[in-house]
C-alpha positions in Angstrom: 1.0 -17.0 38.0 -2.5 -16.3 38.3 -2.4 -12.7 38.0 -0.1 -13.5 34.7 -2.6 -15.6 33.6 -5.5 -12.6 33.9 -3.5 -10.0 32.8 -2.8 -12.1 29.2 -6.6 -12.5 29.1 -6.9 -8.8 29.6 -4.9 -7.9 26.9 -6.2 -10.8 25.0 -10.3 -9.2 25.8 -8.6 -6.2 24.6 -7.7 -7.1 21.3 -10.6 -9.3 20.4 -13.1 -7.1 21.7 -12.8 -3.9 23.2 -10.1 -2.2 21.2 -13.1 -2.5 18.2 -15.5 -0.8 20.2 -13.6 2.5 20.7 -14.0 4.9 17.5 -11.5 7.1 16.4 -13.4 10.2 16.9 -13.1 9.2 20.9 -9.2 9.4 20.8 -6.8 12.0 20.9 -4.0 12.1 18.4 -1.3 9.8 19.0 -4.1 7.1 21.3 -5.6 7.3 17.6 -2.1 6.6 15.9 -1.6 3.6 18.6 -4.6 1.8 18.5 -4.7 2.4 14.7 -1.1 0.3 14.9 -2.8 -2.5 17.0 -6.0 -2.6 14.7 -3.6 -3.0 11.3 -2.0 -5.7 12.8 -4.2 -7.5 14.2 -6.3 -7.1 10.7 -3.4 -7.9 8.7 -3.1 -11.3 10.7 -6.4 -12.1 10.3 -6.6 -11.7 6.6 -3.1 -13.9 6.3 -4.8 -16.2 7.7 -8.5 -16.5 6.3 -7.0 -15.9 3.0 -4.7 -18.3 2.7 -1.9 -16.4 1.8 0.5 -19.1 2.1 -1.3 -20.8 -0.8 -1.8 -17.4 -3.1 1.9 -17.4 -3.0 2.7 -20.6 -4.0 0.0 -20.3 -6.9 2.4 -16.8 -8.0 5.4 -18.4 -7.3 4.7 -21.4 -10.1 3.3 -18.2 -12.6 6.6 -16.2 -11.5 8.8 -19.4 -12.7 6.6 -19.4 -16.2 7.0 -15.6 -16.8 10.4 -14.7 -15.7 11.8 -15.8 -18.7 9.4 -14.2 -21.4 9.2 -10.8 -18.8 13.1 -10.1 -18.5 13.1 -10.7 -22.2 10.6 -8.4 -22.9 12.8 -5.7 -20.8 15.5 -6.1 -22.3 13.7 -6.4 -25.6 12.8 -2.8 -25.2 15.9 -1.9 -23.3 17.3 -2.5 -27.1 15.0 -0.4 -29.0 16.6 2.5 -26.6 20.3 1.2 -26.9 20.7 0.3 -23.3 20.5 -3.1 -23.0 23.7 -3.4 -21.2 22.9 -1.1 -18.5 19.4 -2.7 -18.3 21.2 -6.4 -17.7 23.5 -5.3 -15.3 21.0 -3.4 -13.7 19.0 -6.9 -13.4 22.0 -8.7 -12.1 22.2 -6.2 -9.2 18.7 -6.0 -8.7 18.4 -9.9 -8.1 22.4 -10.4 -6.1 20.3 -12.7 -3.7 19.9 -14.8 -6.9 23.7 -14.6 -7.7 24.0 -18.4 -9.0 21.1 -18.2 -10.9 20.7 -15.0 -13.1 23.9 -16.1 -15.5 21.7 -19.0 -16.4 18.8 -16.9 -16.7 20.4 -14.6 -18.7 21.6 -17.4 -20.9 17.7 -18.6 -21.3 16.7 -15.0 -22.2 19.7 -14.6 -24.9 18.3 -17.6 -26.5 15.1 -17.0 -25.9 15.4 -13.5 -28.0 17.4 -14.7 -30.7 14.8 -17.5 -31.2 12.7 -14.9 -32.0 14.3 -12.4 -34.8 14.1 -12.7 -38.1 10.9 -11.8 -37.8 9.3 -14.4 -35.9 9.3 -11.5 -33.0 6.6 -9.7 -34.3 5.0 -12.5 -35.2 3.9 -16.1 -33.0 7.3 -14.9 -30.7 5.8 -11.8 -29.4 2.4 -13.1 -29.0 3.6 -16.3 -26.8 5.6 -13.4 -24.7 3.1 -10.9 -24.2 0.9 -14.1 -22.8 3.3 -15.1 -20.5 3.7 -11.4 -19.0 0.2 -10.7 -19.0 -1.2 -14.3 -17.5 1.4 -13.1 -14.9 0.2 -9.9 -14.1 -3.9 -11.5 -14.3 -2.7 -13.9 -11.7 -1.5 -11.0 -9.3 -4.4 -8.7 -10.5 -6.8 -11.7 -9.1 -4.5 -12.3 -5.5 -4.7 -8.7 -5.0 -8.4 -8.6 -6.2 -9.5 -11.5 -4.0 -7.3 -9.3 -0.6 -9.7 -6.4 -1.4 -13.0 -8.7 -1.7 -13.2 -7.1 -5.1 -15.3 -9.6 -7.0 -14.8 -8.2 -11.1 -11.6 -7.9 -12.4 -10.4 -5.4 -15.1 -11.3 -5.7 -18.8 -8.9 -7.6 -21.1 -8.4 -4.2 -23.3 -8.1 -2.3 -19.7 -5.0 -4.8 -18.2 -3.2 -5.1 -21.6 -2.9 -1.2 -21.7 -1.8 -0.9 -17.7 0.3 -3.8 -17.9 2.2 -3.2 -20.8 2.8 0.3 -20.2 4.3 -0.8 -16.8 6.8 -3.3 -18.9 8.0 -0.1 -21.2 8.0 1.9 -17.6 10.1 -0.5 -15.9 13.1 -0.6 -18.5 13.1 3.7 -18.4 12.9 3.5 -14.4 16.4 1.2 -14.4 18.0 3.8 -16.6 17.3 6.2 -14.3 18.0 4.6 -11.2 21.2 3.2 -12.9 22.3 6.3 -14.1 22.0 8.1 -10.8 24.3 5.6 -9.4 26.6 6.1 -12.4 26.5 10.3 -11.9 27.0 10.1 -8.2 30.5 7.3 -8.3 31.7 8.6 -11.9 31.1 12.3 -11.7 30.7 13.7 -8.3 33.3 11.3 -7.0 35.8 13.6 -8.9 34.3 16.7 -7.6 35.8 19.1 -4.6 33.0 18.6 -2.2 32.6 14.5 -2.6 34.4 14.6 0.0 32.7 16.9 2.5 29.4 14.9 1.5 30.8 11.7 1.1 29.0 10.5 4.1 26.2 11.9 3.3 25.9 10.2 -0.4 27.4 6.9 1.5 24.0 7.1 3.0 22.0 7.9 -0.1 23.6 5.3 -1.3 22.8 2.6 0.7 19.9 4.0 1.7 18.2 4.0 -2.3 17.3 0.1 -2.4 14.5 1.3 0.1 13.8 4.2 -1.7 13.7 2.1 -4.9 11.2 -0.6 -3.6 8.8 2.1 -1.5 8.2 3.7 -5.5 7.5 0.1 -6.6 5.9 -1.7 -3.7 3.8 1.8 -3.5 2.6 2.0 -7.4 1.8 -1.8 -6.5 -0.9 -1.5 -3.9 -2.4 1.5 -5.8 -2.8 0.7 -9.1 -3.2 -3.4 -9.1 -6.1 -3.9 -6.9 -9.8 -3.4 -9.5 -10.7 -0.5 -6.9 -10.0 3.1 -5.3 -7.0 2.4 -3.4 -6.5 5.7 -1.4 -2.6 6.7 -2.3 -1.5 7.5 2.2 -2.5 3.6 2.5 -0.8 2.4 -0.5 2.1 4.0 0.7 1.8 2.7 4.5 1.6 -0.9 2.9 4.8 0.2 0.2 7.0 1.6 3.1 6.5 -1.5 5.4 6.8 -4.6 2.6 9.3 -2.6 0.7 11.1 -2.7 3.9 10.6 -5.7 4.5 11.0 -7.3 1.3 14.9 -5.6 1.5 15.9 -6.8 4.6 14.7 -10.1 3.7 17.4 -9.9 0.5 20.1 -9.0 2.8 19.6 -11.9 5.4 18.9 -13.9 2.4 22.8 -13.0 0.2 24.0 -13.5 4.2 22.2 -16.5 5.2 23.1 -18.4 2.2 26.7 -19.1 3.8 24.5 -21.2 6.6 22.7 -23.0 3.4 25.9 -24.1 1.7 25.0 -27.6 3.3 22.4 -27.8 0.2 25.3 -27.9 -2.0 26.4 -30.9 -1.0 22.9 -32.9 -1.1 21.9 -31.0 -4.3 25.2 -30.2 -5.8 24.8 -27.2 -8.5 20.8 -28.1 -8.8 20.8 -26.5 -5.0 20.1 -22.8 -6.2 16.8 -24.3 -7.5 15.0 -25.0 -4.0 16.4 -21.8 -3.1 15.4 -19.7 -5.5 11.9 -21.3 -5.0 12.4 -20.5 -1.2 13.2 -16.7 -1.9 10.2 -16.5 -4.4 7.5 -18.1 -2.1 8.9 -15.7 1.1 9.0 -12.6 -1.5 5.3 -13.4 -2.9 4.1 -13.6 0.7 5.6 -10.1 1.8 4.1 -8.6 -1.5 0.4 -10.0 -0.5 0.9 -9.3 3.2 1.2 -5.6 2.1 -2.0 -6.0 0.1 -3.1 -7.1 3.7 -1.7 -4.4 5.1 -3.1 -1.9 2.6 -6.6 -3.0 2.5 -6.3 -3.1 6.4 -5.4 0.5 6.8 -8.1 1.8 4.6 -10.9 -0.2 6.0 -10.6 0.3 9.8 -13.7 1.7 9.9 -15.3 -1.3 8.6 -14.5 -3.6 11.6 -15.7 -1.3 14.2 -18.1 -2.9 16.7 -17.7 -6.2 14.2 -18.6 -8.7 16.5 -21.5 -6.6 18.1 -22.9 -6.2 14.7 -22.6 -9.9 13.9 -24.4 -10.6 17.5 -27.1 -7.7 16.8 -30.4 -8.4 18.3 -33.4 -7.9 16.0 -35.0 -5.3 18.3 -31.9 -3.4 18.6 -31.3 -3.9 14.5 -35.2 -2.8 13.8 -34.3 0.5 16.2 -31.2 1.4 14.2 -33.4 0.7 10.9 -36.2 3.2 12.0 -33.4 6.0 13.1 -31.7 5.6 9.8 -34.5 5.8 8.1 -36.1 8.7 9.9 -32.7 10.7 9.4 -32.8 10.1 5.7 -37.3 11.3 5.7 -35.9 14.2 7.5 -32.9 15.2 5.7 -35.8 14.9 2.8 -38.5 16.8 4.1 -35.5 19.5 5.1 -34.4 20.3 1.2 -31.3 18.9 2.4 -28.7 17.4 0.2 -29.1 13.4 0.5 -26.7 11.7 3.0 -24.3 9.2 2.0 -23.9 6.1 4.3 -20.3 7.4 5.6 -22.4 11.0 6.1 -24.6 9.0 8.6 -22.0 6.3 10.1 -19.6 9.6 10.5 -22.4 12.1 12.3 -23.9 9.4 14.5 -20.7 7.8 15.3 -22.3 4.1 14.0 -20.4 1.2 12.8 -19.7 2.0 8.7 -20.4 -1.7 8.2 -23.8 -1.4 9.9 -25.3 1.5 8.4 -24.3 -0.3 4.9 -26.0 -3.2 5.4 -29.3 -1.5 6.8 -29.0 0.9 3.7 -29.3 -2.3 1.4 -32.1 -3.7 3.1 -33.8 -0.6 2.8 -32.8 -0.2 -1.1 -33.8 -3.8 -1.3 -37.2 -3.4 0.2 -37.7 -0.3 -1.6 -37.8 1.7 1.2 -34.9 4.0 -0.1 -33.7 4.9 -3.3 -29.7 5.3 -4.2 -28.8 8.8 -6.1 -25.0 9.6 -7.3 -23.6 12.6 -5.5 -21.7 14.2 -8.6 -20.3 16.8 -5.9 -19.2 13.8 -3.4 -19.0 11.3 -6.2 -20.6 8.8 -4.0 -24.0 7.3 -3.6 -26.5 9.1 -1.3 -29.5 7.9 0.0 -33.4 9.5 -0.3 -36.9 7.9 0.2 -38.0 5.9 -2.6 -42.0 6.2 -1.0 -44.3 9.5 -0.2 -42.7 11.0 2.9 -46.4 11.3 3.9 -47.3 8.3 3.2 -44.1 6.1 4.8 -45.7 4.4 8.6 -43.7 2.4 10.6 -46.0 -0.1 10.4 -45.5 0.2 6.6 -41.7 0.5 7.1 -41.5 -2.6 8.7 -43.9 -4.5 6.7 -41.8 -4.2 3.5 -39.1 -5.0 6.0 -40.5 -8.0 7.2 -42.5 -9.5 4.0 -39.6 -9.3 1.7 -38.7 -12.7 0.2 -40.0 -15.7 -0.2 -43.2 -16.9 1.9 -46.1 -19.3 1.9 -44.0 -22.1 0.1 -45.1 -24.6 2.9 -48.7 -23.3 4.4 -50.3 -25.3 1.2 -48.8 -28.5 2.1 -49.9 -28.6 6.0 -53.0 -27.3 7.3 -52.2 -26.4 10.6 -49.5 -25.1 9.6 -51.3 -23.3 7.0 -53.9 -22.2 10.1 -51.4 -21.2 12.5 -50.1 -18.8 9.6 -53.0 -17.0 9.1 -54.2 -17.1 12.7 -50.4 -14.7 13.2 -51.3 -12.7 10.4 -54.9 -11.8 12.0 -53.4 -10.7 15.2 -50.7 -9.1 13.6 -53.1 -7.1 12.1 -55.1 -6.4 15.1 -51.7 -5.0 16.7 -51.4 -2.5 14.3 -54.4 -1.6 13.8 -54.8 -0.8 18.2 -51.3 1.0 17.1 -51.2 4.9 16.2 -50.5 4.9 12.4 -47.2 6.7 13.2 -45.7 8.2 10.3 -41.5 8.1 10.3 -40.8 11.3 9.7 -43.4 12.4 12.5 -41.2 10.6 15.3 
């Protein structure tokens, strides 16, 4: 039992520590894909948690019930000025079967809802209380998906009405598409001499385009929603898994519903309303734990050696200080092109997350300066003092004098002497010290 018990803890020191201290550059290929696996997860878990995911999706779930109405109307809406509006609803009714009860009352609501508004109310208070409804939808994901990716600005008003809407006149040509593939392969090819020597092979296709469909959708998701550069190969890790996931979840959903018919007797036909709300709140929460998942994959890099840097000493901080800045003095004093932070992080083999925040002291201090890379199209880093001119001493005096001081020395006089009594023997120190210049190290 004992040897149980230390062998969890192993795994468990693992996990929590040491899997964070080992770089990728120190791993072969498939150790790399492995402990890249572990380090997804164990993000992705993390962030579920300490971002509340379980309350993001019931905040989309109450917009999804405002907007499904006004959005499916605005499909089909479209789907009209094109002629297919048939194809477009039936295409709806299959794409929502774990919703069989519901979508003929939907339907109903989004009949009425449109002829409400023709005569030309439509293109007047109509559309305007539609396009609302869509868009206040899309904000609200926009911000989940924002707040995932600690981006703190979200797009302009003009910028999210021009992506969003173009995704609604998208979406209606995508269903055609999809929908008339199926049509072409059980209408036309099913009449053809080799239908039946590939038979299984479209049987497959078949089944196998649900997945398909919802890897293009939950991929186009995590790379265009978040307010930053999502890197398409993560978007698409995140759109394989949750698209997967999210279809699985339909099919144990249409099958499990035979276990749930007890609701039908406490809630009689009002029973596909707690389970519609069920299958929203479980399909919100695989849609944000793919913007997990996404934001996890990309940013790796950023939890190496986390808990190290969070438990850095301040002599072992200052000495990574001075060695970043003396590699930045001498990439200088070289006619060298100015170094980005993942430049340094990547050469050195130092924690991303570390170099940043020692770069923003030194930008803060004005130490360094920040310059745009145009070639790298990425800021880079170069002295913002005479080369000749930057000490240590003076390093670390701008270092150590930034912000606010003396705000209590004029209200206590010992205090006020012990202050100054620090600063002379500070002074003394440096002046018995070498004036070392940085890039003279």
């Amino acid at each position: 039992m004992s040897k149980l018990i230390r062998f969890f803890e192993r795994i468990y020191s693992f996990i929590r520590y040491d899997i964070w201290r080992i770089t990728e550059f120190e791993l072969s290929r498939s150790r790399k894909f492995l402990y890249r696996l572990v380090k997804i997860i164990v993000l992705a878990t993390r962030g579920f948690i300490n971002d509340r995911l379980n309350l993001k999706a019931s905040a989309l779930t109450y917009s999804i019930l405002f907007a499904i109405i006004p959005m499916f109307a605005l499909i089909i809406a479209i789907g009209k000025g094109f002629g297919v509006e048939d194809l477009i609803e039936k295409s709806l009714e299959k794409s929502f079967v774990a919703q069989a009860n519901m979508i003929p009352t939907v339907m109903t609501f989004v009949q009425r809802y449109l002829e409400t508004t023709q005569g030309g109310l439509f293109i007047g208070v109509g559309i305007v209380i539609l396009l609302i409804s869509v868009m206040n939808f899309f904000i609200q994901v926009e911000l989940a998906f924002n707040s995932i990716w600690q981006v703190k600005k979200p797009r302009s008003v003009i910028s999210q009405f021009s992506i969003y809407f173009s995704a609604m006149l998208v979406i209606p040509i995508f269903i055609v598409i999809s929908s008339g593939l199926s049509i072409y392969i059980n209408a036309i090819l099913s009449k053809s001499i080799v239908y039946d020597l590939l038979s299984p092979v479209l049987r497959f296709f078949v089944s196998f385009a649900p997945y398909f469909f919802n890897w293009v959708i939950f991929t186009f998701m995590y790379f265009a929603i978040p307010n930053t550069k999502v890197k398409f190969t993560h978007a698409l890790i995140a759109g394989i898994i949750a698209g997967s996931a999210f279809q699985i979840f339909q099919v144990l959903y249409i099958n499990g519903q035979v276990y749930l018919s007890r609701y039908n007797i406490v809630y009689g036909s009002f029973a596909a309303v707690p389970l519609l709300l069920l299958w929203l709140q479980i399909s919100c929460l695989i849609v944000l734990l793919g913007a997990e998942i996404s934001y996890a994959s990309q940013n790796i890099q950023n939890f190496e050696y986390e808990i190290d840097s969070k438990n850095i000493s301040t002599r072992y901080k200052n000495f990574l200080t001075l060695f970043i800045s003396y590699t930045i003095v001498k990439q200088f004093e070289n006619q060298l092109p100015a170094l980005s932070s993942h430049d340094i992080a990547f050469t050195n083999r130092l924690p991303i997350r570390l170099v940043n925040q020692i770069l923003a002291k030194l930008v803060e201090t004005n130490v360094l300066v920040e310059v745009f890379n145009d070639e790298k199209k990425m800021k880079c880093y170069q002295p913002a003092l005479d080369i000749n001119q930057l000490s240590v001493n003076l390093l670390f005096n701008k270092i150590e004098s930034f912000g606010s001081e003396h705000f209590l020395t004029d209200k206590n006089q010992i205090l006020d002497k012990f202050w100054q009594k620090t600063l002379s023997m500070k002074q003394k120190s440096e002046d018995l010290s070498e004036n070392i210049l940085v890039k003279d190290i």
